[in-house]
N, C-alpha and C positions, 0 to 999 in steps of 0.2 A: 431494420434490425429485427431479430425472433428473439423472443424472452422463453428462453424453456423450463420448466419446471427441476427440479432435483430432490433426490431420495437418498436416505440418509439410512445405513442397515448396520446392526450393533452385531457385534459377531464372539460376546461374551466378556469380550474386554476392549475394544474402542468400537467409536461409530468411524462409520467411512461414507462419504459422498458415493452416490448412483446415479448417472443420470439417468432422467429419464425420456422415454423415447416418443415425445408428443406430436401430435400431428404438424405441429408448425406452419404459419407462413409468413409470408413476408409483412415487419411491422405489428402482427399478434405475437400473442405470449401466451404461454399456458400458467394456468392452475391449478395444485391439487388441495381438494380440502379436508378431506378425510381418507381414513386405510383402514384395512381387517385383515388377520392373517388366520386362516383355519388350521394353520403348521406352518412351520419355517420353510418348506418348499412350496407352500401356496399362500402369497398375498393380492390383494387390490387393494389400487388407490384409485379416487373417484376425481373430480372437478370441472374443469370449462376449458374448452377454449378459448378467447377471444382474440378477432379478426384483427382488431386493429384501432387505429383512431382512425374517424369518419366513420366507420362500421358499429353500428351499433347489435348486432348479431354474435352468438356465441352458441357454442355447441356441447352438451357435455361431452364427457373425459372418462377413459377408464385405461386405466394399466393395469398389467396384471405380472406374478414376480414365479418363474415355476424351480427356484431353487439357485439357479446361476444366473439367471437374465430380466430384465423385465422386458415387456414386448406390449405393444397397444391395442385396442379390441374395440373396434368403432360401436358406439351406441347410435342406436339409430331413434330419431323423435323427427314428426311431422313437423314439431314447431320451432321456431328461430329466438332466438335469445335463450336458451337453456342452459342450466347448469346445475352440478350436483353437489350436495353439501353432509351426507350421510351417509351410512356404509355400515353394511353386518354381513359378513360372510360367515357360515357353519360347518363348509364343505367345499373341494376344488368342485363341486355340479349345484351350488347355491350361493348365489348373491342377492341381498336386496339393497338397493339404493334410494335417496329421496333426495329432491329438489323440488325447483320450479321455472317456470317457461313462462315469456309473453308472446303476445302474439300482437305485433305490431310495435313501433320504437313509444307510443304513451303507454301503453293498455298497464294493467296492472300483473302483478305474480298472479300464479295459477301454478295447485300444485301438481308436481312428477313424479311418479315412482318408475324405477327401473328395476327388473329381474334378471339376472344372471341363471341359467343352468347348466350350465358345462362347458357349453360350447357358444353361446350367442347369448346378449343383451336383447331384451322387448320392452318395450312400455306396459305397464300395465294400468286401465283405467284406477282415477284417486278422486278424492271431494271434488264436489265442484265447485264454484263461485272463485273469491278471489282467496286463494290461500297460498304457505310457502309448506313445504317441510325443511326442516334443518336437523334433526334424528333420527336415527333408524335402531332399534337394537333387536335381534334376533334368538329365543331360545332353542329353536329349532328350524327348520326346512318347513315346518308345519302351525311354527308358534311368533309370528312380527309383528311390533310395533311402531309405529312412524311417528312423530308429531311435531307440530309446526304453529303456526297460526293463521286464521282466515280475518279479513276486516270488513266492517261493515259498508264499506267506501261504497256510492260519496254522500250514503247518507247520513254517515258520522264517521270519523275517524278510528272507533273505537277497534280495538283486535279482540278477539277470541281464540283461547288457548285450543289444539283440535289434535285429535289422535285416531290414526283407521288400523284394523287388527287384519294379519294375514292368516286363515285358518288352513293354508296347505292348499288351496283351492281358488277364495277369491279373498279382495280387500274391503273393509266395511267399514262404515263411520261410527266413533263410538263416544255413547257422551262422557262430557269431562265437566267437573267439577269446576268455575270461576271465584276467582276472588274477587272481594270488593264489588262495588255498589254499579250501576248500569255505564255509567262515565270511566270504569276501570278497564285498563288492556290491561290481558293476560299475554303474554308469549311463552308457550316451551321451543327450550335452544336444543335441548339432549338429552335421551333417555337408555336405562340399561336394564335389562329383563334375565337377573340370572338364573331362572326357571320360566316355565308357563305359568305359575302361579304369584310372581311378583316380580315384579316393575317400581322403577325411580324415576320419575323425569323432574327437568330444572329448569328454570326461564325465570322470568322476571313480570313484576306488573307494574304499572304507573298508570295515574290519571291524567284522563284527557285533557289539554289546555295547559298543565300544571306546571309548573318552574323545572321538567324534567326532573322530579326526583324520582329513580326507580326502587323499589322491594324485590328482592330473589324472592324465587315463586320456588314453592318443591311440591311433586305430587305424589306420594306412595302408594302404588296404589294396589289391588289383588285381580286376578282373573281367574276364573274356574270355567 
């Protein structure tokens, strides 16, 4: 069997199913995780594919919507297991996207960023170590933020809340504020930047070892 994805478009007074047109094959399913629409005739939605059971391999996802249809836009990554969890589009010639990739069926996340600009998806290098992204928010073509968390694995379990900024040119690692004491994980899950000069992000923190109790994490934060 294929598990395909579906899209759901409000049209002012109900929602109506869309499918959507994923790469498919046989015994994989598709994923979307997130969408951005720059106008009602230009959306994307982002996610994975994955192959199957027995396959441990997945590919990210991208659809895109130009008013009447949607139609699929291969992203291209050297590496196997990937997929995408964020998405800010500002323009049908600007997409940024974030996930994360392994490399190999143990190894751990390692983060991804993808670029859209009009006409084709690239990778663009991101942190390195072991890190995920899971938001993206974009105030311009020139102004992005990503954030996710990197872990200290395997020499402690702990995570570190992390965020890289796109200045229109390249992406850069920026420091972030942590809560709590050296045994606390930070995570940001999602962030929203409705200028270049102010950003939200959200996630959560807990200590290491602890009964799993978590605290929502919020960070406000400014950029000039």
């Amino acid at each position: 069997d294929v598990c395909s994805s579906d899209l759901e478009s409000w049209n002012g007074q109900t929602w109506s199913i869309v499918p959507a047109p994923g790469p498919g094959s046989a015994g994989g399913f598709d994923t979307l995780t997130a969408v951005s629409c720059s106008s009602a005739s230009s959306c994307t939605a982002v996610g994975y594919h994955d192959y199957g059971p027995g396959d441990i391999d997945s590919a990210p996802l991208a659809e895109s919507w130009n008013g009447s249809r949607w139609s699929a836009a291969p992203v291209p990554t050297t590496d196997k297991n990937a997929s995408l969890h964020g998405l800010a589009c500002v323009s049908t010639r600007f997409c940024a996207a974030a996930g994360s990739y392994r490399v190999g069926k143990n190894a751990n996340s390692k983060a991804l960023i993808e670029m859209w600009n009009g006409s084709q998806w690239s990778a663009a290098p991101a942190i390195k170590g072991l890190s995920q992204y899971d938001g993206v928010s974009c105030a311009s073509s020139v102004d992005c933020w990503a954030v996710g968390f990197t872990t200290d694995y395997p020499s402690t379990l702990v995570s570190h809340s992390v965020a890289e900024y796109w200045n229109g040119t390249a992406w850069s690692a920026q420091a972030l504020p942590q809560a709590g004491g050296t045994d606390t994980s930070n995570v940001l899950n999602a962030v929203s930047c409705p200028s270049a000069a102010d950003c939200v992000a959200v996630g959560d923190r807990g200590e290491t070892g602890s009964s799993g109790l978590n605290y929502n994490l919020a960070l406000i934060g400014t950029h000039s």
